[in-house]
C-alpha positions as CSV (number, residue, x, y, z in Angstrom):
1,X,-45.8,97.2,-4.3
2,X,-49.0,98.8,-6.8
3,X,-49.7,101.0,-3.7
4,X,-46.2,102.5,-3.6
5,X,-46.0,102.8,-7.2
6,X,-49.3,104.6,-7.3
7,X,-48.1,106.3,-4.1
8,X,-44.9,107.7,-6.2
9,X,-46.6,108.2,-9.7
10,X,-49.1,110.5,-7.8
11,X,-46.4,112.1,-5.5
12,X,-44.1,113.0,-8.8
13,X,-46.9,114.7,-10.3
14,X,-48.0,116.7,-7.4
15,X,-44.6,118.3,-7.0
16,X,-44.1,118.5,-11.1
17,X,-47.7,120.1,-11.8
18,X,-49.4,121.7,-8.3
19,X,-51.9,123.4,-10.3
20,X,-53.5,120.4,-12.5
21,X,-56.3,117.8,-10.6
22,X,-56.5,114.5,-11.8
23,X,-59.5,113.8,-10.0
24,X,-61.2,116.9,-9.2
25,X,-64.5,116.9,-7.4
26,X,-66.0,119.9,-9.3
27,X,-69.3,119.0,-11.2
28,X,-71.6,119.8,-13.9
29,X,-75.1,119.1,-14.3
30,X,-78.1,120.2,-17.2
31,X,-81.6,120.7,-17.4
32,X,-83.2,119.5,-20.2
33,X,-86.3,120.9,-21.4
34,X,-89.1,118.5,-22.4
35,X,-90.6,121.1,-25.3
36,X,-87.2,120.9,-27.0
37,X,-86.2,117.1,-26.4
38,X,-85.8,116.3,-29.8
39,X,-83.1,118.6,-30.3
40,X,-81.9,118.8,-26.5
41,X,-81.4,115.0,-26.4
42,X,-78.7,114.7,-29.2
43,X,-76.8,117.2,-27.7
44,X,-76.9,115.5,-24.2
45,X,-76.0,112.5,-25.6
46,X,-72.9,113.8,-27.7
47,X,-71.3,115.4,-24.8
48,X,-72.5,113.0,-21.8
49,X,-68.5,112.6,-20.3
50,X,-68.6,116.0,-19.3
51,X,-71.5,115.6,-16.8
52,X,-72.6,114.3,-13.3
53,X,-76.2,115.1,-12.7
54,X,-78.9,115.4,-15.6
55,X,-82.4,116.6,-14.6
56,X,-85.0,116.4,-17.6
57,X,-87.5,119.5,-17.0
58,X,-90.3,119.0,-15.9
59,X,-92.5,117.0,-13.6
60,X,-95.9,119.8,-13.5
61,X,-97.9,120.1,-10.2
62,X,-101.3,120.7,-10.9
63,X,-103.6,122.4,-8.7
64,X,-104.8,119.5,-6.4
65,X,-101.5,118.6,-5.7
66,X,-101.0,116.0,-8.1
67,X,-97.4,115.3,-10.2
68,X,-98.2,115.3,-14.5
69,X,-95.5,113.7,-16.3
70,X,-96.0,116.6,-18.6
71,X,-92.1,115.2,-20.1
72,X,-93.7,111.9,-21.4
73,X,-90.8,109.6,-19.8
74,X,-91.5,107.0,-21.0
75,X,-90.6,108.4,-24.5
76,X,-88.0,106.4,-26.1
77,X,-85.9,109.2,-26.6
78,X,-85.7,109.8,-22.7
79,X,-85.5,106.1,-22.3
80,X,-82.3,106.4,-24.7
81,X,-80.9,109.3,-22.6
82,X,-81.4,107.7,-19.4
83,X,-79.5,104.6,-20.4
84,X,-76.6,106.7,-21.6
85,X,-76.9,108.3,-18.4
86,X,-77.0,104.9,-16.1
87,X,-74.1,103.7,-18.1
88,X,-71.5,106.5,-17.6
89,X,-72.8,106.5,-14.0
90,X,-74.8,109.9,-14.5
91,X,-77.2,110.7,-11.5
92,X,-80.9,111.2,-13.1
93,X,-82.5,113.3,-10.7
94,X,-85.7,114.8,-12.7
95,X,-87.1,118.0,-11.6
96,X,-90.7,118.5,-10.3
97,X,-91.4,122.0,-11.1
98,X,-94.3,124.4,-9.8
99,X,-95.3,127.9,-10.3
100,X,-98.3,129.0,-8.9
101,X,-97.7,130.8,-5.3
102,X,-101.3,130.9,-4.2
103,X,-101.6,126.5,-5.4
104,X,-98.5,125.9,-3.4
105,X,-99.6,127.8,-0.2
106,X,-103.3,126.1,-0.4
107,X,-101.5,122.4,-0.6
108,X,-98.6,122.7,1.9
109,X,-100.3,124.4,4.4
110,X,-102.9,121.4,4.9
111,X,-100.8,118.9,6.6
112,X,-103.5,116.4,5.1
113,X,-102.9,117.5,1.5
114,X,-98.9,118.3,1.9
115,X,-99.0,114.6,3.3
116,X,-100.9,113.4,0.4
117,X,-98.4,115.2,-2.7
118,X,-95.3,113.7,-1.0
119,X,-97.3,110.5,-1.2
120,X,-97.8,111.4,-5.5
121,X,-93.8,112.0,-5.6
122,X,-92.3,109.3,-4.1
123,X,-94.5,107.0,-6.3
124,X,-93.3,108.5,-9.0
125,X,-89.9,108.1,-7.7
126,X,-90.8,104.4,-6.7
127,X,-91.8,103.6,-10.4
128,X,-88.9,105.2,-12.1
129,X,-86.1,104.3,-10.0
130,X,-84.6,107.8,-10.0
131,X,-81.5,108.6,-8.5
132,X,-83.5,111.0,-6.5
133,X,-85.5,114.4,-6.9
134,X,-85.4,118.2,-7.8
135,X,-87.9,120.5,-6.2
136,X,-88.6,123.9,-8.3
137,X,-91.3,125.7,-6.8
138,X,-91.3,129.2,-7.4
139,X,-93.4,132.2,-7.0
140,X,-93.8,131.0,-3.5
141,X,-95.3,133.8,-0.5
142,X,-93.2,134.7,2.8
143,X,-96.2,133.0,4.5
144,X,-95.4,129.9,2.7
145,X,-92.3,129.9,4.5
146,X,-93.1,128.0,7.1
147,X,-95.2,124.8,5.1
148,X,-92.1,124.7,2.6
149,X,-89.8,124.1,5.5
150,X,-92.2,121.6,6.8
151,X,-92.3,120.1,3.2
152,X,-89.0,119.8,2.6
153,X,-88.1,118.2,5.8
154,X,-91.2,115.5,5.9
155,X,-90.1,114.9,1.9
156,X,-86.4,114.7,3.3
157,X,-87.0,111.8,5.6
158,X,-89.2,109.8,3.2
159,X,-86.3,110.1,0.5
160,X,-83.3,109.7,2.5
161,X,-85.2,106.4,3.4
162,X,-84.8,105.4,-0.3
163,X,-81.5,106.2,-0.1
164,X,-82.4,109.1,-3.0
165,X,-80.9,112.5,-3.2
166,X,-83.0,115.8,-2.3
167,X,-82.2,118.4,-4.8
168,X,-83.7,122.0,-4.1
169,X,-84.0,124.6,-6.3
170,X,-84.0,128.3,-5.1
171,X,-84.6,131.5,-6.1
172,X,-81.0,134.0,-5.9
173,X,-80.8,136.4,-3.3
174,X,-79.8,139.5,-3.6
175,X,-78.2,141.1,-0.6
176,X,-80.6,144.0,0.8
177,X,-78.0,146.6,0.8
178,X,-78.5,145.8,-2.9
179,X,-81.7,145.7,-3.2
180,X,-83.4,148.2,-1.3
181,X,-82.5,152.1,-1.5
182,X,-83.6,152.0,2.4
183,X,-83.2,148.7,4.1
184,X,-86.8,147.1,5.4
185,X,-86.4,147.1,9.3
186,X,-88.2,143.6,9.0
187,X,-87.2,141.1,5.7
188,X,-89.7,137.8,5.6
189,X,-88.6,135.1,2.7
190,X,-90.2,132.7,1.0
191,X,-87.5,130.1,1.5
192,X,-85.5,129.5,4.6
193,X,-82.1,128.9,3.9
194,X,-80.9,127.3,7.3
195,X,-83.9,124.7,6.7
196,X,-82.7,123.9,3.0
197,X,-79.2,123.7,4.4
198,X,-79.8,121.2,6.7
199,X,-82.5,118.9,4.9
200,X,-81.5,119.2,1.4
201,X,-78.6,117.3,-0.1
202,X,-78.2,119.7,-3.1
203,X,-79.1,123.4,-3.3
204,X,-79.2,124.6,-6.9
205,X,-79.7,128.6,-6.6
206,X,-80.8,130.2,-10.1
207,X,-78.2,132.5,-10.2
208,X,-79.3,134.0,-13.9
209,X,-82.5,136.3,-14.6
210,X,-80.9,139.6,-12.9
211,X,-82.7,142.0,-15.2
212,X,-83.1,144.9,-12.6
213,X,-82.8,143.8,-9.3
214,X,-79.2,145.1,-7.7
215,X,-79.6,148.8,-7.4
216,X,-76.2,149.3,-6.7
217,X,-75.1,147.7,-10.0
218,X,-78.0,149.7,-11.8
219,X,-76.0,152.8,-10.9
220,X,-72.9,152.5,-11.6
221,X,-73.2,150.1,-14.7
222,X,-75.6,152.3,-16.3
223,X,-73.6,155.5,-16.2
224,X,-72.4,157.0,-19.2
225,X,-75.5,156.1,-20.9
226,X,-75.3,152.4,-20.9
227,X,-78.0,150.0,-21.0
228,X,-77.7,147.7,-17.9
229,X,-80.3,144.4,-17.4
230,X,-78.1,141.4,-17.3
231,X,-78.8,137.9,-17.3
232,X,-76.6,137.5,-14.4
233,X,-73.4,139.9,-14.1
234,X,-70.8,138.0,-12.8
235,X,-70.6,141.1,-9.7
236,X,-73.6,140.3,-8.8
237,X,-73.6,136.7,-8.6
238,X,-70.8,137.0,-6.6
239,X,-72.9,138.9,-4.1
240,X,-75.3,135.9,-4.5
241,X,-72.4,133.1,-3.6
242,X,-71.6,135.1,-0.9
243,X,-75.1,135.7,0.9
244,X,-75.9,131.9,0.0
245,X,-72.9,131.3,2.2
246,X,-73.7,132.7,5.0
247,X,-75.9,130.0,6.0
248,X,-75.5,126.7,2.8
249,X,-72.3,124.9,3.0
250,X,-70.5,124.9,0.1
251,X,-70.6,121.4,-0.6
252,X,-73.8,121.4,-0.9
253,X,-74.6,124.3,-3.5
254,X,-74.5,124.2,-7.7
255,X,-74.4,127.5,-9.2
256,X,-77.3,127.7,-11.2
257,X,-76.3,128.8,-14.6
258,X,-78.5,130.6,-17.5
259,X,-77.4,129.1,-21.1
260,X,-80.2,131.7,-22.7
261,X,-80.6,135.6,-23.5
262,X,-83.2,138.3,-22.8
263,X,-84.5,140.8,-25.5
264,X,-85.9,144.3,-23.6
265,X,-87.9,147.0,-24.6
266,X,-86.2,150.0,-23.2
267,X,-87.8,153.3,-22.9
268,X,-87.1,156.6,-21.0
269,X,-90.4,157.6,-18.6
270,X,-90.0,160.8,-16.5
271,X,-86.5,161.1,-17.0
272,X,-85.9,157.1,-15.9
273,X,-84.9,153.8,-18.5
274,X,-87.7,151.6,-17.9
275,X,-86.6,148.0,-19.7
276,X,-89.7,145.6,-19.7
277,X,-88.7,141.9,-20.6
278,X,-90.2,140.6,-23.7
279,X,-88.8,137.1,-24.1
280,X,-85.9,134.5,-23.9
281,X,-83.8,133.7,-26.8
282,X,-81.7,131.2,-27.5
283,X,-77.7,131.2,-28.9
284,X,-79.1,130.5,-32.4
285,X,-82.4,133.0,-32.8
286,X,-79.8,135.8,-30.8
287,X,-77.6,135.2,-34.4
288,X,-80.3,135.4,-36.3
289,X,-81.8,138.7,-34.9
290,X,-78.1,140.2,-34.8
291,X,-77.9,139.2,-38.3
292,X,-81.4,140.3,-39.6
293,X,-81.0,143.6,-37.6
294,X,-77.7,144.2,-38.8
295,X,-76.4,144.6,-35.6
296,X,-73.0,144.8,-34.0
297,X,-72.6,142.3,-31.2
298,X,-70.0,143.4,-28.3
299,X,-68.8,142.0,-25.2
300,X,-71.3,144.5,-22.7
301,X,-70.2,145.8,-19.3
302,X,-71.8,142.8,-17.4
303,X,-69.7,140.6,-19.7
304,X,-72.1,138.8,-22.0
305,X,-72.8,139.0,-25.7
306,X,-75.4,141.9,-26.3
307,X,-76.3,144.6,-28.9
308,X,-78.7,147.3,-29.6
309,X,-81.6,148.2,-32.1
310,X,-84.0,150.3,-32.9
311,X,-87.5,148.8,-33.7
312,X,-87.8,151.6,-36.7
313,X,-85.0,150.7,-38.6
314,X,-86.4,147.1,-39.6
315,X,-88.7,147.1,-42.5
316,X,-91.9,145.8,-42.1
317,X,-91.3,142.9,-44.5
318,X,-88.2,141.6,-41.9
319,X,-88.2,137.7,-41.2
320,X,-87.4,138.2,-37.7
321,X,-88.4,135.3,-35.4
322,X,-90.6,136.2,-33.2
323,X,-89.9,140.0,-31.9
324,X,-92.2,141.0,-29.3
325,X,-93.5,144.4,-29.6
326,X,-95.1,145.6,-27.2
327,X,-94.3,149.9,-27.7
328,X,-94.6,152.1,-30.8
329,X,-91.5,152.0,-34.0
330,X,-89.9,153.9,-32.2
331,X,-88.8,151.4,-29.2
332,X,-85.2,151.0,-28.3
333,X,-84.6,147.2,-27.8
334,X,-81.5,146.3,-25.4
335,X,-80.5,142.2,-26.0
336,X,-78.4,140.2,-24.2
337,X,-77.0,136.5,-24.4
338,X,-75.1,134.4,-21.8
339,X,-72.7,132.5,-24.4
340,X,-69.7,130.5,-23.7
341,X,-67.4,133.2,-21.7
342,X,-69.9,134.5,-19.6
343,X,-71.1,131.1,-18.2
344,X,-67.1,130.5,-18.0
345,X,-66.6,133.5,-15.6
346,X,-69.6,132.1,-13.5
347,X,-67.5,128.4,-13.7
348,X,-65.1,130.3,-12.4
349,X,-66.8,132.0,-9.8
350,X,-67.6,128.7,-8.3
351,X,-64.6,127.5,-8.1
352,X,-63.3,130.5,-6.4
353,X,-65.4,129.4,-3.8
354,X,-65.2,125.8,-3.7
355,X,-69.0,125.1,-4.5
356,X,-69.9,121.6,-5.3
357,X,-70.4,123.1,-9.1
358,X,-72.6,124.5,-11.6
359,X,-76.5,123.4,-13.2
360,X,-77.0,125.0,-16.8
361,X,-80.5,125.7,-17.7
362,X,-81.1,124.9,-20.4
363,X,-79.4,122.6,-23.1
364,X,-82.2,122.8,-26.1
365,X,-80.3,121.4,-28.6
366,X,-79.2,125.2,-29.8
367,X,-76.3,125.8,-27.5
368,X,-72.9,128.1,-28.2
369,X,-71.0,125.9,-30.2
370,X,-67.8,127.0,-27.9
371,X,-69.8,125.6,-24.9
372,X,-68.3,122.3,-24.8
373,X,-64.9,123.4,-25.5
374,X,-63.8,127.0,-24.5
375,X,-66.9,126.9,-22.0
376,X,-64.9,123.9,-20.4
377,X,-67.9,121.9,-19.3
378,X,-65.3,119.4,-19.5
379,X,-62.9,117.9,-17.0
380,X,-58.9,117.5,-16.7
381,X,-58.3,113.8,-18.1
382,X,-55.1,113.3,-18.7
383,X,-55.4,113.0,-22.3
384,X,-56.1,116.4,-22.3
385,X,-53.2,118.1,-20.0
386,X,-50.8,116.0,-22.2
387,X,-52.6,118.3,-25.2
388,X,-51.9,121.5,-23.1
389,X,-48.6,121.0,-22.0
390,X,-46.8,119.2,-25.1
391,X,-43.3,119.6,-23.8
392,X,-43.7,118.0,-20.0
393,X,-40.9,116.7,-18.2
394,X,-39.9,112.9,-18.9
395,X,-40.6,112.1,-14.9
396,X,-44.0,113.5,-15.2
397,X,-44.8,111.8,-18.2
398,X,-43.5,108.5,-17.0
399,X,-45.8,109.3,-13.8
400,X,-48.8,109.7,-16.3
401,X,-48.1,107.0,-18.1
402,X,-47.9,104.7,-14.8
403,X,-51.3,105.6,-13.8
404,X,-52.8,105.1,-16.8
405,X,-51.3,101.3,-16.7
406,X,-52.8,100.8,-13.7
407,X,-56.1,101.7,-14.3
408,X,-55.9,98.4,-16.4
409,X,-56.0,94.8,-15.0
410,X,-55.1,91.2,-15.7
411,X,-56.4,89.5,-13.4
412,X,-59.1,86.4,-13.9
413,X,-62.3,87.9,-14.4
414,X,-66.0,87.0,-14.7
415,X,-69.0,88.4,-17.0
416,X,-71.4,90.7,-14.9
417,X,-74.8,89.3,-14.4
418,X,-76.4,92.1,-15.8
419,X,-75.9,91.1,-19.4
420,X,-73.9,94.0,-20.3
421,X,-70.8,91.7,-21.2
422,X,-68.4,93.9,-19.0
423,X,-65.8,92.2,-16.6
424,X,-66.1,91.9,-13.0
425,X,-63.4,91.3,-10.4
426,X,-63.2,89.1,-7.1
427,X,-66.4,88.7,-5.4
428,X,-68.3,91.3,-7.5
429,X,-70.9,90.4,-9.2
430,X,-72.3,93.4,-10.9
431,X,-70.1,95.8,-13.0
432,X,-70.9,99.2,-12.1
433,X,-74.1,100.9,-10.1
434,X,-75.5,101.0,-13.7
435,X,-76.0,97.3,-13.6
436,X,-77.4,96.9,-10.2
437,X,-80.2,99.8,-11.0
438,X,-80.7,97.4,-14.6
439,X,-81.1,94.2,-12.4
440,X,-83.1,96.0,-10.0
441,X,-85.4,97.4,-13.2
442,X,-85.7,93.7,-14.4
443,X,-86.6,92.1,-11.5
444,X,-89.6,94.6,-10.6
445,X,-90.5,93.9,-13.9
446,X,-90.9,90.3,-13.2
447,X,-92.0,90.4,-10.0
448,X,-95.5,92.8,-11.6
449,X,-95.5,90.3,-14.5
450,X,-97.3,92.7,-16.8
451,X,-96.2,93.2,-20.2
452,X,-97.1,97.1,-20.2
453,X,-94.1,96.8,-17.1
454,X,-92.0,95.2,-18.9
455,X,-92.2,98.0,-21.9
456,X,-91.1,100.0,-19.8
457,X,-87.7,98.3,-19.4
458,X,-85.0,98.9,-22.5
459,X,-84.6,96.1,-25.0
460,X,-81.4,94.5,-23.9
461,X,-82.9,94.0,-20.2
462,X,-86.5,92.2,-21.8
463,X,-87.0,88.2,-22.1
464,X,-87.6,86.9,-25.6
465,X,-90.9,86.2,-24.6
466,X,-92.4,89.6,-23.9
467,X,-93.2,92.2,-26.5
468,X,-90.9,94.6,-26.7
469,X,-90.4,98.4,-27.2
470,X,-88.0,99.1,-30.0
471,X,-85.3,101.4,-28.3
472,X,-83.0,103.3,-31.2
473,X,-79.2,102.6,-30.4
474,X,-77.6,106.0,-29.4
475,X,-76.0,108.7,-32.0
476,X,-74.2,111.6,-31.3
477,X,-75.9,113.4,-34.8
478,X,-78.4,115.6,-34.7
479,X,-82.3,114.3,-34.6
480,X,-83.6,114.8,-38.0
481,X,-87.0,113.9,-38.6
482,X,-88.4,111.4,-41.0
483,X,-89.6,112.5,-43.9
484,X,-93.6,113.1,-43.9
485,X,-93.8,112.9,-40.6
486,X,-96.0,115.9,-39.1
487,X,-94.5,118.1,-36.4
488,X,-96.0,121.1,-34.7
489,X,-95.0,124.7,-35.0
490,X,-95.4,127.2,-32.4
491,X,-95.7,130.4,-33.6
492,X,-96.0,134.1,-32.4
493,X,-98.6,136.7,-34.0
494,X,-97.1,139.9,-35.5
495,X,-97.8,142.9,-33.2
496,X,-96.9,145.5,-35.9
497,X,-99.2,144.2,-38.6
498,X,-100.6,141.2,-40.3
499,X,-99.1,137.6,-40.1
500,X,-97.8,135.2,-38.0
501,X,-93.8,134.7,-37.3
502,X,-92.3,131.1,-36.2
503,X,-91.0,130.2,-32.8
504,X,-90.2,126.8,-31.8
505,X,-90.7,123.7,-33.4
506,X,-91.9,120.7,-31.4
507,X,-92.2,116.6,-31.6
508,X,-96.2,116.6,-31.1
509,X,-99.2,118.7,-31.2
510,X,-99.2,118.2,-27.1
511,X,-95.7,118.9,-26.6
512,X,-96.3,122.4,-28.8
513,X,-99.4,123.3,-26.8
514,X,-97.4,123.1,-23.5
515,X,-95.3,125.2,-24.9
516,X,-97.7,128.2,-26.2
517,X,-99.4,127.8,-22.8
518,X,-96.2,128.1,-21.0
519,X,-94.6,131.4,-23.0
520,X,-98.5,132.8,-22.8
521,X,-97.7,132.4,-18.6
522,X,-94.4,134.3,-19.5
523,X,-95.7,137.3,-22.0
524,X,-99.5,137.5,-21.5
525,X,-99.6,140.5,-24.2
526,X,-98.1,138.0,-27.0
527,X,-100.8,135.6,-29.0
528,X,-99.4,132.3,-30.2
529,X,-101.2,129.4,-32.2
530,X,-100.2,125.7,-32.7
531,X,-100.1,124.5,-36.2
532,X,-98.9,121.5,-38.1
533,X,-95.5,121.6,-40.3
């Protein structure tokens, strides 16, 4: 009798309303940057519903191979995020990122020393109990090609033996008829997308950092005098759906989305615009330099939030954050923000093509405030259509409200063993896979019988009689730190004159050296210095 009433409620409101999806499949996922976790967190936290997968950036490869939890997981305030996460039934897959081309080759082409780093991961994996893995490696040769498949695959076994998901994150690729003004007779890439489709469970592609790259687009979007170095035009990611395609089922791929902007410096040399990338900037320090430069922000021909300025017309006292100057007073600077409706024409780029759904880098706690609203990084509850479409038929609504009913139950129940007080039915004896991983957390805790383990574990999973770590509960405000406690300031030396101009603000004097290191990789002509706030 329930199955036919289910049956009807769901047939009523297929014929009433085609075009809404109760249940849809699409997904969302974040990165989340450790150098801005105090602020990134919160802002996970507060809008957790919305998401499937969370991967906190990053895992660091050194040189020799071996994984640095450069992150500091076992932070409470990751602790605190991963719990939210296990309890809405969130995948945490973290990402192990890596940078150096020339390191990676020397590693995976030694089948002694590629043996030996998969060994490093899956302990890591092994002592976290992660959901499964992201693998970043970047800056990769063509010659690497080869060892990364061989990587991937031997990594691909030893995972899928865990029963863990293989994430893999690529570079975009631009179609060559694109890319090239004459087409190379003979094109070698670093990563080999047939492999990847076939031993990866998850292909993110970083479809964001266009800058120059389509030559085509360059052309014809620059005409008329317009300035033209996207984070990702939506024309062009298309291209890169469609060349992904050609080889990575759709299933498998999330549309990597950039939740950042680019300031250039833009200068004419021999007749030609040169733009050379100074920095990323987030939604909040692209206001601030719109505001301080008195600038007009538009809607620009690739369909992101941009404006224009002239380096000359700030005065030398301005309290910009963190310009990089690397021309004369006379530099044109071209800047350029994927906000809330440009990362929704990308959502719905994905859709078009049925793609399993989109990654954001990065959430760092300073976000478009539209993005979890107009930027629909939400689904279709039905809460939610009923908001949309006030006046629906009575048939519908009685449909709606049917399914809502039986999404309760009264039947006799029985407290999961987890602890967690929630209800289970029949032979269950665990509420949710949340539980199980809890369980499974408690019991390897035991079974090492150290306290240091059992530290690890959050507070509501620990025995009375071990010390434990104090976990804070959960709140959707923003972190605000105690007062007198000493936090770290990056900042960024003026190029035009004396004095020093803030950047970023981080937890801990570690956490804000990793972060000068990392934007001195990114803009070797900039100087930054750590110093306490």
């Amino acid at each position: 009798m329930i199955r036919r009433v289910v049956t009807a409620a769901v047939l009523i409101i297929s014929i009433c309303m085609p075009s809404i999806s109760l249940g849809a499949k699409f997904s969302y996922g974040v990165w989340v940057p450790y150098w801005k976790k105090a602020v990134a967190i919160p802002e996970v936290v507060q809008n957790v519903n919305s998401l499937k997968e969370i991967s906190p950036f990053s895992y660091e490869v050194q040189k020799s191979g071996i994984v640095r939890d450069a992150m500091r997981l076992t932070d409470v305030s990751w602790l605190t995020l991963m719990e939210t996460a296990y309890g809405s039934n969130i995948k945490i897959i973290p990402t192990f990122s890596w940078q150096n081309g020339d390191e990676i080759h020397a590693i995976l082409s030694s089948s002694t020393l590629r043996t030996a780093h998969i060994a490093n991961i899956l302990r890591v994996v092994d002592a976290n109990d992660f959901d499964g893995i992201d693998i970043d490696y970047e800056n990769k040769k063509a010659e690497t090609s080869t060892y990364f498949s061989k990587f991937l695959t031997e990594l691909s076994k030893a995972i899928h033996a865990k029963k863990k998901t293989l994430s893999c994150t690529i570079e975009a690729r631009t179609p060559p008829s694109s890319r090239f003004v004459i087409v190379p007779k003979v094109l070698e890439y670093a990563n080999d997308f047939k492999v990847i489709n076939t031993v990866c469970d998850e292909v993110r592609i970083m479809a964001y950092e266009q800058g120059r790259v389509d030559l085509k687009l360059n052309k014809t979007k620059s005409a008329s005098g317009n300035y033209y170095a996207p984070i990702s035009d939506s024309d062009w990611v298309e291209k890169v759906i469609l060349e992904a395609l050609k080889t990575i089922k759709k299933e498998k791929i999330m549309l990597g989305v950039a939740n950042f902007g680019s300031e250039y410096d833009v200068r004419l040399v021999n007749g030609v615009s040169t733009y050379t990338d100074l920095r990323n900037l987030s939604y909040n320090e692209f206001q601030v330099l719109a505001s301080t430069t008195a600038s007009k922000v538009v809607r620009n021909n690739a369909g992101e939030s941009g404006f224009i300025y002239t380096v000359n017309s700030i005065s030398s006292t301005s309290t910009i954050i963190g310009t990089s100057t690397l021309t004369n007073a006379t530099s044109t600077r071209f800047v350029t923000l994927s906000d809330s409706k440009a990362i929704q024409a990308k959502i719905t780029l994905a859709k078009k093509y049925k793609l399993k759904g989109v990654f954001l880098f990065k959430i760092d706690g300073e976000s478009d405030p539209n993005l979890w609203s107009d930027a629909t990084l939400t689904g279709s509850s039905v809460t939610e259509i009923l908001k949309r479409f006030p006046n629906l038929p009575t048939n519908v609504l009685i449909a709606l409200a049917v399914v809502t009913m039986l999404e309760r139950t009264v039947t006799p129940f029985r407290l999961c063993e987890c602890g967690c007080g929630e209800p289970v039915h029949g032979k269950a004896r665990l509420d949710s896979p949340a539980c199980r991983k809890r369980v499974q957390r408690q019991r390897g805790a035991e079974r090492a019988g150290s306290p240091k383990q059992f530290n690890l574990v959050l507070q509501s999973e620990i025995p009375v009689t071990i010390p434990i770590v104090p976990v804070p509960k959960v709140s959707t405000a923003p972190t605000v730190p105690i007062w007198g406690q000493t936090r770290y300031l990056v900042e960024i030396e003026n190029p035009d004159g004396p004095g020093w101009y803030p950047e970023v603000v981080c937890d801990s004097q570690a956490d804000a050296e990793a972060e000068a290191k990392r934007r001195l990789r990114d803009m070797k002509f900039i100087k930054y210095r750590v110093v306490p706030k």
